[in-house]
C-alpha positions in Angstrom: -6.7 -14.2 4.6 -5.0 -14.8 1.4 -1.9 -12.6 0.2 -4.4 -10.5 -2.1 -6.4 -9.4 0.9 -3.4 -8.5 3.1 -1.5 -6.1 0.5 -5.1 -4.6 -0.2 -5.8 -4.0 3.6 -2.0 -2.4 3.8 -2.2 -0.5 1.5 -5.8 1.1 2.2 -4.2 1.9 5.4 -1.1 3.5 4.6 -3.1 5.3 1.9 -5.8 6.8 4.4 -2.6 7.6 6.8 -1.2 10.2 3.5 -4.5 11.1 2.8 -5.4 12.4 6.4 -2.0 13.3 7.5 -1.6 16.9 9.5 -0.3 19.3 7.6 3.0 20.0 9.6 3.6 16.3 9.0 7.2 16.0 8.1 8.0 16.0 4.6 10.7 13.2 4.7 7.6 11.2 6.9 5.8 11.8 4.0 7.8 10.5 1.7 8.5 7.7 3.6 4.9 6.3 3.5 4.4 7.4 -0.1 7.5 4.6 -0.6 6.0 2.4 1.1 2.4 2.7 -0.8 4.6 2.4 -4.2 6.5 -1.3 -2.8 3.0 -2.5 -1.7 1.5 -1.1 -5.3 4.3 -2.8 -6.9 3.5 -6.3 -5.3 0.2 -5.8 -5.6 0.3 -5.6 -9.5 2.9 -8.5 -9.6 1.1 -10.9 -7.6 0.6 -14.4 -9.3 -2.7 -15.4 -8.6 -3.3 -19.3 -9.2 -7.4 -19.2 -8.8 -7.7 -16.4 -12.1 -5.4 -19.1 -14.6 -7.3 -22.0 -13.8 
């Protein structure tokens, strides 16, 4: 599975864990996962990609 795949897979994940979280979820939890959706985001849009510049 190529790097592409893996971030995307992550961050569907962490996403769904936000998205379906209890509602007496800790806040600072919460923001904790939000981070870590933005730093996966993040690498997501600055992945190089050789295959799309050939």
């Amino acid at each position: 599975m190529g790097r592409r795949l893996e971030l995307e897979k992550e961050y569907d994940i962490v996403d769904k864990r936000i998205q379906e979280a209890p509602k007496d979820t800790p806040v600072s939890l919460l923001e904790a996962w939000r981070k870590e959706l933005d730093s996966i985001a993040f690498e997501l849009n600055n992945l190089y990609d050789d295959d799309e510049n050939e």
